[in-house]
Biopython code that builds the backbone (N, CA, C, O; Angstrom):
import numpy as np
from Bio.PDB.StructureBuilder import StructureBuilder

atoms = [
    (1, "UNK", "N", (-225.340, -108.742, -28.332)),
    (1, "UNK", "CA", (-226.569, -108.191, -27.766)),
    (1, "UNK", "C", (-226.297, -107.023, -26.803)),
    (1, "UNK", "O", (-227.197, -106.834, -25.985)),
    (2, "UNK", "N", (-225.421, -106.344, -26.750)),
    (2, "UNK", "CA", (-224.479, -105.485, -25.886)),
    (2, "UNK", "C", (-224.780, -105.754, -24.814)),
    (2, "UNK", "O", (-225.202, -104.741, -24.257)),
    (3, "UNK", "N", (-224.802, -106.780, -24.050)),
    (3, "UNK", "CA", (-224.355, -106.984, -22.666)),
    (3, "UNK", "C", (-223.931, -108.357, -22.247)),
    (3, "UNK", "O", (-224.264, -109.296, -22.969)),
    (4, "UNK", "N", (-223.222, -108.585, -21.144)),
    (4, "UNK", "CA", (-222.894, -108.992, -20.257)),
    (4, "UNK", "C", (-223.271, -110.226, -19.056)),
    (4, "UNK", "O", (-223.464, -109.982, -17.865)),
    (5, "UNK", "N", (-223.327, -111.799, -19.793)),
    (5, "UNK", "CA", (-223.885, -112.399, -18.903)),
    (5, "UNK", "C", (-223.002, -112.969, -17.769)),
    (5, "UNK", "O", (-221.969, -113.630, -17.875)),
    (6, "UNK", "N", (-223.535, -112.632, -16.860)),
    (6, "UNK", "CA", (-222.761, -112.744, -15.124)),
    (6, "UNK", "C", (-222.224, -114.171, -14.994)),
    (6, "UNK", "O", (-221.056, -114.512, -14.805)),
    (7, "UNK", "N", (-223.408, -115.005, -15.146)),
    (7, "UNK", "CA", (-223.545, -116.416, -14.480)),
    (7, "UNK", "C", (-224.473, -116.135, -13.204)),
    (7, "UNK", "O", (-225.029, -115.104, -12.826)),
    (8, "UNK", "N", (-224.432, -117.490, -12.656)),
    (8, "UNK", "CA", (-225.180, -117.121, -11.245)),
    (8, "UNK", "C", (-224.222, -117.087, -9.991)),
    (8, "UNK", "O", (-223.856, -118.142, -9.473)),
    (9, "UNK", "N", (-223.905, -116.115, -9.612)),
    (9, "UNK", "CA", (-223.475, -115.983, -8.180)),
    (9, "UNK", "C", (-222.274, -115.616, -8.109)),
    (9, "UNK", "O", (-221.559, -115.927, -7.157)),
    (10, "UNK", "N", (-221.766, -114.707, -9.379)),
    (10, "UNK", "CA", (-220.264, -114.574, -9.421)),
    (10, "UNK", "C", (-220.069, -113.613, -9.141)),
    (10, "UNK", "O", (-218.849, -113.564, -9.295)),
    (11, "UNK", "N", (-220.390, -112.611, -8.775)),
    (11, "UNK", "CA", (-220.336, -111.537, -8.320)),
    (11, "UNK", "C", (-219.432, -110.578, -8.952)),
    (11, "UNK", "O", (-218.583, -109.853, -8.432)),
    (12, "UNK", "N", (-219.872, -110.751, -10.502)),
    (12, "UNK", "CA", (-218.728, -109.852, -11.329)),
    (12, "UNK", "C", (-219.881, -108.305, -11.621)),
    (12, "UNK", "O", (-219.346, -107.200, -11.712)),
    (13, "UNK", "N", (-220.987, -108.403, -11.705)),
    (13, "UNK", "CA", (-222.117, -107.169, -12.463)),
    (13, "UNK", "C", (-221.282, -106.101, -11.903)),
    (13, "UNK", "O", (-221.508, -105.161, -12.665)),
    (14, "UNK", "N", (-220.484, -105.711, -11.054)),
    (14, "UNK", "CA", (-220.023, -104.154, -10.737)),
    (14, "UNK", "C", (-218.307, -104.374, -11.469)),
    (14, "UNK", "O", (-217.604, -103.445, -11.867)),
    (15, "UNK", "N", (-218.045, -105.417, -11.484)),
    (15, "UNK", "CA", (-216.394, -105.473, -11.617)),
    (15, "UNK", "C", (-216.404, -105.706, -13.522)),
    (15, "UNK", "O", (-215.242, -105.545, -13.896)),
    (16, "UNK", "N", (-217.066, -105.928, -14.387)),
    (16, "UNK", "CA", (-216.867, -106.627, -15.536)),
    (16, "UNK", "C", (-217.890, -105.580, -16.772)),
    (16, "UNK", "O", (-219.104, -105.379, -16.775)),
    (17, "UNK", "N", (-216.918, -105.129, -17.633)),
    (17, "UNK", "CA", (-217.574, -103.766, -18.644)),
    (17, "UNK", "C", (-217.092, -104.100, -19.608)),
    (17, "UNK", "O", (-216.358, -105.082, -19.505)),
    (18, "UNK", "N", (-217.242, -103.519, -20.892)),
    (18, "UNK", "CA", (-217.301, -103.550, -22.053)),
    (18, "UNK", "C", (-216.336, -102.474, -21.931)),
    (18, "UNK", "O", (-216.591, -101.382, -21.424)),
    (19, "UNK", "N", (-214.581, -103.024, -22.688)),
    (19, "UNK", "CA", (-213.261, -101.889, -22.735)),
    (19, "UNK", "C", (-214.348, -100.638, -23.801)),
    (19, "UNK", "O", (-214.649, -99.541, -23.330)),
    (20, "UNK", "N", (-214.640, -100.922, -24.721)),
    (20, "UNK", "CA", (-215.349, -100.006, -25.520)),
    (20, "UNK", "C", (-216.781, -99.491, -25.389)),
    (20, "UNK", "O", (-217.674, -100.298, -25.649)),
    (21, "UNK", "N", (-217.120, -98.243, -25.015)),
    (21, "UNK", "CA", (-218.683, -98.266, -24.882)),
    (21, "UNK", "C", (-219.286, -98.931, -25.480)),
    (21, "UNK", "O", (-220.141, -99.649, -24.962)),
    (22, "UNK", "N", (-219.044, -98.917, -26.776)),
    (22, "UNK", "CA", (-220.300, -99.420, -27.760)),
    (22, "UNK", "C", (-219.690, -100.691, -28.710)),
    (22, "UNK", "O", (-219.288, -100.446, -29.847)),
    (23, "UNK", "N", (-219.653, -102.081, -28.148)),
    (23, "UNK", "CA", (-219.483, -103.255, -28.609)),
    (23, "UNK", "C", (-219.310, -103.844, -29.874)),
    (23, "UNK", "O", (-218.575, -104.778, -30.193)),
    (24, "UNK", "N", (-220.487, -102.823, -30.902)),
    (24, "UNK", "CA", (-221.264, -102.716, -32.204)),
    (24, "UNK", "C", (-220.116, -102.453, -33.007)),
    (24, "UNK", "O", (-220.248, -102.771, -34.189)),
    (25, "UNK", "N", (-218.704, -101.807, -32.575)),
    (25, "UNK", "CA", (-217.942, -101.429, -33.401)),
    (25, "UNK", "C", (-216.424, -102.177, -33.048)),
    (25, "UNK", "O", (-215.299, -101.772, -32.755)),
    (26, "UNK", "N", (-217.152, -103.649, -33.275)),
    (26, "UNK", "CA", (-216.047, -104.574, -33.540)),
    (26, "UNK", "C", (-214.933, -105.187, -32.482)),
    (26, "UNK", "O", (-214.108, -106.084, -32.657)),
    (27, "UNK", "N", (-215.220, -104.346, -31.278)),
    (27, "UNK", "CA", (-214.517, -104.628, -30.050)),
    (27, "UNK", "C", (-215.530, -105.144, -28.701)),
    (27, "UNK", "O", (-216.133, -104.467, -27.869)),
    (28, "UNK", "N", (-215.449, -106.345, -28.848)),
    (28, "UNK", "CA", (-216.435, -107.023, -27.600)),
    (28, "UNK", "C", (-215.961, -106.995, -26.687)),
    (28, "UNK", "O", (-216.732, -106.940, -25.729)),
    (29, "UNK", "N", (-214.224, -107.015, -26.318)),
    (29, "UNK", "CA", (-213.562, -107.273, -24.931)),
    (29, "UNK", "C", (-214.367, -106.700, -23.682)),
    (29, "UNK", "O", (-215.121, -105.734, -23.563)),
    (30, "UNK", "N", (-213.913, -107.670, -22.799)),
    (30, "UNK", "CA", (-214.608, -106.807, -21.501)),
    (30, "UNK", "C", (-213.628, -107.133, -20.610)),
    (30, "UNK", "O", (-212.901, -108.126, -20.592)),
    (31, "UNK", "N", (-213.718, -105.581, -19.383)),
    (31, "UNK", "CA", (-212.495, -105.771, -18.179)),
    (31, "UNK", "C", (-213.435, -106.252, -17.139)),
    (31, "UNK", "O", (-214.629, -106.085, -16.893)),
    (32, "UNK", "N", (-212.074, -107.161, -16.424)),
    (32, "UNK", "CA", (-212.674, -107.445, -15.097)),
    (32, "UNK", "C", (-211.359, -106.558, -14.183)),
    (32, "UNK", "O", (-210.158, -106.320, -14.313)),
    (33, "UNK", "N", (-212.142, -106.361, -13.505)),
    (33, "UNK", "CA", (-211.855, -105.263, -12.399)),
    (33, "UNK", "C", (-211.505, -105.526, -11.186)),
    (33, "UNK", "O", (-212.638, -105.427, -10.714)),
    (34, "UNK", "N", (-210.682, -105.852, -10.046)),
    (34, "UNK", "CA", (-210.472, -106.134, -9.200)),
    (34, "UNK", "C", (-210.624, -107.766, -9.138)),
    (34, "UNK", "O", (-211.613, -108.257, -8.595)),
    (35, "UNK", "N", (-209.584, -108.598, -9.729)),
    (35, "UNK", "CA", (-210.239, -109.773, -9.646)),
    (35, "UNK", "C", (-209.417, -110.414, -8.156)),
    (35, "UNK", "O", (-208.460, -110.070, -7.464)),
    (36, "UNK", "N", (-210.439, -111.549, -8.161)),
    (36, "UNK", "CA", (-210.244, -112.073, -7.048)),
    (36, "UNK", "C", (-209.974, -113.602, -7.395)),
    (36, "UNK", "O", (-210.282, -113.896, -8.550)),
    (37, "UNK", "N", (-209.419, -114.710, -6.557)),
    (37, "UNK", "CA", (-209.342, -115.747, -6.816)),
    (37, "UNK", "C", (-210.768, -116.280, -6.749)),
    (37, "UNK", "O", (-210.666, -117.417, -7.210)),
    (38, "UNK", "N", (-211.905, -116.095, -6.459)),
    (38, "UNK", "CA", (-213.219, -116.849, -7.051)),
    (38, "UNK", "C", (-213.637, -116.693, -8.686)),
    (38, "UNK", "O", (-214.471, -117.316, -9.342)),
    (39, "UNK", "N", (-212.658, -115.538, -9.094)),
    (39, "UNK", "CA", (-212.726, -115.190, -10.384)),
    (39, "UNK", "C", (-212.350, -116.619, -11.271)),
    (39, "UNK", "O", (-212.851, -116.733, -12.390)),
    (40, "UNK", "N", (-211.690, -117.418, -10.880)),
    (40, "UNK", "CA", (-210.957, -118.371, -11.811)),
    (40, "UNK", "C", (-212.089, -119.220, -12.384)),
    (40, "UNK", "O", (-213.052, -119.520, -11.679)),
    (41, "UNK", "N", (-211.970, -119.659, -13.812)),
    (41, "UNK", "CA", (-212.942, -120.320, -14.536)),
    (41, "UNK", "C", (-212.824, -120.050, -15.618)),
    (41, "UNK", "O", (-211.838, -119.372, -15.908)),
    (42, "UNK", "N", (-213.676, -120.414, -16.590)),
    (42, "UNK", "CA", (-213.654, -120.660, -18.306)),
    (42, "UNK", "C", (-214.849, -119.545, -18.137)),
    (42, "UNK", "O", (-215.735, -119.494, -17.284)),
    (43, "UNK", "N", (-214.479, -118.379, -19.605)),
    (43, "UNK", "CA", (-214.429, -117.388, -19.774)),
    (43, "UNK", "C", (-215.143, -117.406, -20.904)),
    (43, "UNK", "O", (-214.343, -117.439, -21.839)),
    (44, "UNK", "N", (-216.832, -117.399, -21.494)),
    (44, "UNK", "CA", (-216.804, -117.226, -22.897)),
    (44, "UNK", "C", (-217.365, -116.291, -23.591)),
    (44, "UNK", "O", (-218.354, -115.712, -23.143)),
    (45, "UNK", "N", (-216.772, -115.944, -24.949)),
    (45, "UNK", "CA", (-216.982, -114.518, -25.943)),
    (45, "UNK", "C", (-217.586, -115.642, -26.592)),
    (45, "UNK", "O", (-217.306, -116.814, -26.847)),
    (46, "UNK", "N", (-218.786, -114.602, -26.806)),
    (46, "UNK", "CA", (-220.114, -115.120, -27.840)),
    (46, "UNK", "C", (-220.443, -113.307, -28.805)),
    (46, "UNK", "O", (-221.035, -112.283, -28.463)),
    (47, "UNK", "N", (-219.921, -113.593, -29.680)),
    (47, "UNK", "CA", (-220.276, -112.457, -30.660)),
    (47, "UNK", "C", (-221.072, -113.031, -31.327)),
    (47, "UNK", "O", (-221.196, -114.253, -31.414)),
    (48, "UNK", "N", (-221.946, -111.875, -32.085)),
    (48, "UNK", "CA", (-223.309, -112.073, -33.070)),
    (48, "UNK", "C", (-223.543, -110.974, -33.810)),
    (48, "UNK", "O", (-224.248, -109.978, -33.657)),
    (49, "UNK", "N", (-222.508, -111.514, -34.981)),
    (49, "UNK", "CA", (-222.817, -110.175, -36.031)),
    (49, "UNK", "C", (-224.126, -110.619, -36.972)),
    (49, "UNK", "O", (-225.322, -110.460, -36.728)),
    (50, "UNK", "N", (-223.455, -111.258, -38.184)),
    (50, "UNK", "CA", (-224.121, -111.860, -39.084)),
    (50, "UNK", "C", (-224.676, -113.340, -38.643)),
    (50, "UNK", "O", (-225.827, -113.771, -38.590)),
    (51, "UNK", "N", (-223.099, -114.103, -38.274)),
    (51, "UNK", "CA", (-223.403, -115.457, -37.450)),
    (51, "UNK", "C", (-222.892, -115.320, -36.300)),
    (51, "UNK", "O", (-222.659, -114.169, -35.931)),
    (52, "UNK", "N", (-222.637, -116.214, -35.590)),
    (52, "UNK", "CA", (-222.430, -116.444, -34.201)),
    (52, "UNK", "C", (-220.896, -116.934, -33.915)),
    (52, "UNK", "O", (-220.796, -118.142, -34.130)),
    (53, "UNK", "N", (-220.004, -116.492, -33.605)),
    (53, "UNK", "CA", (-218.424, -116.553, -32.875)),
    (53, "UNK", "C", (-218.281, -117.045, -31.709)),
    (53, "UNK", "O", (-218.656, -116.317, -30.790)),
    (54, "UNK", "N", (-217.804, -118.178, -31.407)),
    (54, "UNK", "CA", (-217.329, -117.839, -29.498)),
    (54, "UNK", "C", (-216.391, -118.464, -29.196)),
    (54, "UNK", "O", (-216.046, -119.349, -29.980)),
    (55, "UNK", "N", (-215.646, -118.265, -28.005)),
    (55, "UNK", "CA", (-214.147, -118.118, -28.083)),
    (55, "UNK", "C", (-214.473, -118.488, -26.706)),
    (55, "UNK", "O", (-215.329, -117.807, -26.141)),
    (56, "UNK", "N", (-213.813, -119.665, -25.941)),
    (56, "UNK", "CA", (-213.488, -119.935, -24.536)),
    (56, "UNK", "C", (-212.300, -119.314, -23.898)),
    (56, "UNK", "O", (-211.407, -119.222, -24.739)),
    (57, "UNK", "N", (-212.016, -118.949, -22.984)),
    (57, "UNK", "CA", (-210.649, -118.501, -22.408)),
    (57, "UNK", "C", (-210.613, -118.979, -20.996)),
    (57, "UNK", "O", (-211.711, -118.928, -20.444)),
    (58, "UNK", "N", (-209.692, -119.401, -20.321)),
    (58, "UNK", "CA", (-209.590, -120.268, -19.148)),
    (58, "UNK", "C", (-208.374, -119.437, -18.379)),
    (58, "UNK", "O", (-207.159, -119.517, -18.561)),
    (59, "UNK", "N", (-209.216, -118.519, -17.351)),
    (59, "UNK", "CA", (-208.513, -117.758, -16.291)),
    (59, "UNK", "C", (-208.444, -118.551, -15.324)),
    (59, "UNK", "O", (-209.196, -119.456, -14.963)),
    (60, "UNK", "N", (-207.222, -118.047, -14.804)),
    (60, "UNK", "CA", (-206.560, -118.567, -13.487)),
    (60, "UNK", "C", (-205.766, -117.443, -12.423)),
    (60, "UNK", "O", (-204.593, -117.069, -12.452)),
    (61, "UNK", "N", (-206.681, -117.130, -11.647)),
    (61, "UNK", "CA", (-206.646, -116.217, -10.445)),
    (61, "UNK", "C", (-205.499, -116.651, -9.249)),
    (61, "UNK", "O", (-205.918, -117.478, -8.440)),
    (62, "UNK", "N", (-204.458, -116.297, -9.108)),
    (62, "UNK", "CA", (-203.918, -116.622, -8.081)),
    (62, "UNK", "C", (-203.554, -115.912, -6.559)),
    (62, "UNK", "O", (-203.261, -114.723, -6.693)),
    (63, "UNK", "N", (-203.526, -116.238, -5.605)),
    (63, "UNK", "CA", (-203.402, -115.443, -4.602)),
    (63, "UNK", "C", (-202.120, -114.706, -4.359)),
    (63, "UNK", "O", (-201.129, -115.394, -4.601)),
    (64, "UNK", "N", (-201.848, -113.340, -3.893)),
    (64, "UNK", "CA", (-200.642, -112.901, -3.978)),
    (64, "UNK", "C", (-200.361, -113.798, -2.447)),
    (64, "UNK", "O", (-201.205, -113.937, -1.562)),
    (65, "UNK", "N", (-199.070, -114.294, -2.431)),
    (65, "UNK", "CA", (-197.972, -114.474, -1.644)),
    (65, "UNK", "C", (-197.986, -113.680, -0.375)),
    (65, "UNK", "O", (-198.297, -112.493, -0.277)),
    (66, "UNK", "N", (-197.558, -114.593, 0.710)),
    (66, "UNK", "CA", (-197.543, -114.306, 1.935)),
    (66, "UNK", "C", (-196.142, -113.284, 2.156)),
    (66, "UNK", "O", (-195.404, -113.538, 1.204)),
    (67, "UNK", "N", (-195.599, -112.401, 2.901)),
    (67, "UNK", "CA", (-194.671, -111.709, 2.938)),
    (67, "UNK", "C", (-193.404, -112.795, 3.405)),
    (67, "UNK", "O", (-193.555, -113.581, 4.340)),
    (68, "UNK", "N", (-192.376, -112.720, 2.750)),
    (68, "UNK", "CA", (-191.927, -113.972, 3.141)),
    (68, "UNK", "C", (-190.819, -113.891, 4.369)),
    (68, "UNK", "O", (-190.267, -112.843, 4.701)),
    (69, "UNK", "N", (-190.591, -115.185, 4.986)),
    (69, "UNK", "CA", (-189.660, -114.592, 6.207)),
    (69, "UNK", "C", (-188.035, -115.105, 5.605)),
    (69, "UNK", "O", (-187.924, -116.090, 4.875)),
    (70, "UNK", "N", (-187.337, -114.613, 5.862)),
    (70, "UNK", "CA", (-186.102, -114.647, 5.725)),
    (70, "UNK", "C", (-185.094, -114.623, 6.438)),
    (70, "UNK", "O", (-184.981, -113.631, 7.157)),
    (71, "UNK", "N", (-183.963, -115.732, 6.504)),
    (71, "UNK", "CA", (-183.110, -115.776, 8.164)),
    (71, "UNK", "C", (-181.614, -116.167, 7.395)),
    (71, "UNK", "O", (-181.689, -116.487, 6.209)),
    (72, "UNK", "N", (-180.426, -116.147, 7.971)),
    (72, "UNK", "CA", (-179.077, -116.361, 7.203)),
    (72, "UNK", "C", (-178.861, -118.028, 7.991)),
    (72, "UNK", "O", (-179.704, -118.407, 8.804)),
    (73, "UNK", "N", (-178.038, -118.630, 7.747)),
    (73, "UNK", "CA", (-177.172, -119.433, 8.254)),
    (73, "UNK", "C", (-176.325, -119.368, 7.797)),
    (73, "UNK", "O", (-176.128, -119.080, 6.617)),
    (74, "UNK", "N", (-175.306, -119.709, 8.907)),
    (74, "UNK", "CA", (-173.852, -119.520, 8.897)),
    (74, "UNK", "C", (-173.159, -118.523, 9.522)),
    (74, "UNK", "O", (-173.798, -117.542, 9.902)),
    (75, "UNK", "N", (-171.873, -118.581, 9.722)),
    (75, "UNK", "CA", (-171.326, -116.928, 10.253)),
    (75, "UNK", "C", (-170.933, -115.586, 9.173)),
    (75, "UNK", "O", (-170.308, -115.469, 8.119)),
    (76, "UNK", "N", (-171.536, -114.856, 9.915)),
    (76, "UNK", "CA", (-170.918, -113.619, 8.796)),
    (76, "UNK", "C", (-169.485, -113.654, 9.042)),
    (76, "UNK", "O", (-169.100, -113.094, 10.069)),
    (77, "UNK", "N", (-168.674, -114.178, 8.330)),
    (77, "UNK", "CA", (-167.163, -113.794, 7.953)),
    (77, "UNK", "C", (-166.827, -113.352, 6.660)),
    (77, "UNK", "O", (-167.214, -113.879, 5.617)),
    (78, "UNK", "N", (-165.960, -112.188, 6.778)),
    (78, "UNK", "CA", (-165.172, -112.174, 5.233)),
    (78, "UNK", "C", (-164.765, -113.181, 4.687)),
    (78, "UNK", "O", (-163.739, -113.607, 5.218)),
    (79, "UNK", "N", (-165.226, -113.928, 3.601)),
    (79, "UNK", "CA", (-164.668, -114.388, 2.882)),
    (79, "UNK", "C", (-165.194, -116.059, 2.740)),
    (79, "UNK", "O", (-164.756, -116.981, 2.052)),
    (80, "UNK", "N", (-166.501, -115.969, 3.867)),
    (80, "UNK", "CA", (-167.125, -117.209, 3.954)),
    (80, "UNK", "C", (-168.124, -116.970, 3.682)),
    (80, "UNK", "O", (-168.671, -115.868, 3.626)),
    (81, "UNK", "N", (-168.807, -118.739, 3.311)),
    (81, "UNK", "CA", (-169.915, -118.684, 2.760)),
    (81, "UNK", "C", (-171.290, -118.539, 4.156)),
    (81, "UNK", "O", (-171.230, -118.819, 5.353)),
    (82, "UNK", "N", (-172.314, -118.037, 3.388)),
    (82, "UNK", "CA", (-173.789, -118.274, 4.094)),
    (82, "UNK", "C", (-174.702, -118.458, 3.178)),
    (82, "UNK", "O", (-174.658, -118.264, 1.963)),
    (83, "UNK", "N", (-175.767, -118.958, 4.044)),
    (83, "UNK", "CA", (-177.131, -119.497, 3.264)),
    (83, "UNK", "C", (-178.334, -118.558, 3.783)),
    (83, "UNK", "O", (-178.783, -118.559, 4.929)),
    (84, "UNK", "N", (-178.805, -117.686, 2.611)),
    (84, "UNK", "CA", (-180.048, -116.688, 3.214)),
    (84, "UNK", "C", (-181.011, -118.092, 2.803)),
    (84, "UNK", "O", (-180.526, -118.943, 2.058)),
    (85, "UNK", "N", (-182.258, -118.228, 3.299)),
    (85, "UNK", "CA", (-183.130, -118.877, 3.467)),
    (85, "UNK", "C", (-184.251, -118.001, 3.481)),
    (85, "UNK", "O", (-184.261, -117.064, 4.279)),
    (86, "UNK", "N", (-185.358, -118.224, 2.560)),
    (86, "UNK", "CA", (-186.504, -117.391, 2.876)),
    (86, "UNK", "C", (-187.674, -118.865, 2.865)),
    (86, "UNK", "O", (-187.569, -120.058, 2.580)),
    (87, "UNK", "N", (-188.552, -118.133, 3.254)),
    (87, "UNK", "CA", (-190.216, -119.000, 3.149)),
    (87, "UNK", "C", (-191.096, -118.257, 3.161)),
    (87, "UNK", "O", (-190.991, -117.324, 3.957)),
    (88, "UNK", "N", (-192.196, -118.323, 2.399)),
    (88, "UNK", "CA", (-193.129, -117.638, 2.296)),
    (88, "UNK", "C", (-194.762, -118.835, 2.405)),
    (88, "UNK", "O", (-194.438, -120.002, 2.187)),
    (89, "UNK", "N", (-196.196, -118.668, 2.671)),
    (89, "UNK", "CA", (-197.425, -119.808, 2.384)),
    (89, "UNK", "C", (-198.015, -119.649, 1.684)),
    (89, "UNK", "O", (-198.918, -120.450, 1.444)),
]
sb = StructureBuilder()
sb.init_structure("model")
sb.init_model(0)
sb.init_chain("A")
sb.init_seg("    ")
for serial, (resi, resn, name, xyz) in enumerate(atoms, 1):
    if name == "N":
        sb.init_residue(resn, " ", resi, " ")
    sb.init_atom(name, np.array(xyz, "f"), 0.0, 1.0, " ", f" {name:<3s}", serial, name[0])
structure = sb.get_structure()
C-alpha cells in the first residue's frame, strides 16, 4: 500500500523509509535510521501484490559500551609477567 505502519508510540515516522522510492518495483525494504535501543522488537513485512506475503524479523538494539577503564598489575620488569585488566558497564 506504499507506506509505512509506525505502531503506536515508537517514534520511528522521521527515522524509517522505503530504501527504494517506489515500493511497486519489487523492493519493500525499509531503513531505520538512527536506531536506538527502544527500537528493539519484532519487525513485520507485509507485501501485497497479487496475494499477501509477510515476513517477521526480530531486532535487537544494543547499547554501545561504556569507555572502558583499564589498570596493569604487577611490576613492569623485563622479562616478567603482568595482568592488564580492563572493565567496562
Amino acid at each position: 500500500d506504499h507506506h509505512v505502519n509506525y505502531g503506536s508510540g515508537s517514534g520511528l515516522q522521521d527515522r524509517a523509509t522505503f530504501v527504494q522510492s517506489d515500493p511497486s518495483q519489487y523492493d519493500a525494504s525499509i531503513r531505520l535510521a538512527n536506531l536506538q535501543v527502544s527500537d528493539t522488537g519484532t519487525y513485520q513485512c507485509r507485501v501485497k501484490k497479487n496475494t499477501v506475503a509477510v515476513h517477521e524479523v526480530i531486532v535487537t538494539v544494543q547499547e554501545k559500551p561504556a569507555t572502558p577503564q583499564c589498570w596493569t598489575e604487577g611490576e613492569l620488569i623485563e622479562g616478567s609477567s603482568i595482568l592488564l585488566r580492563c572493565y567496562s558497564r
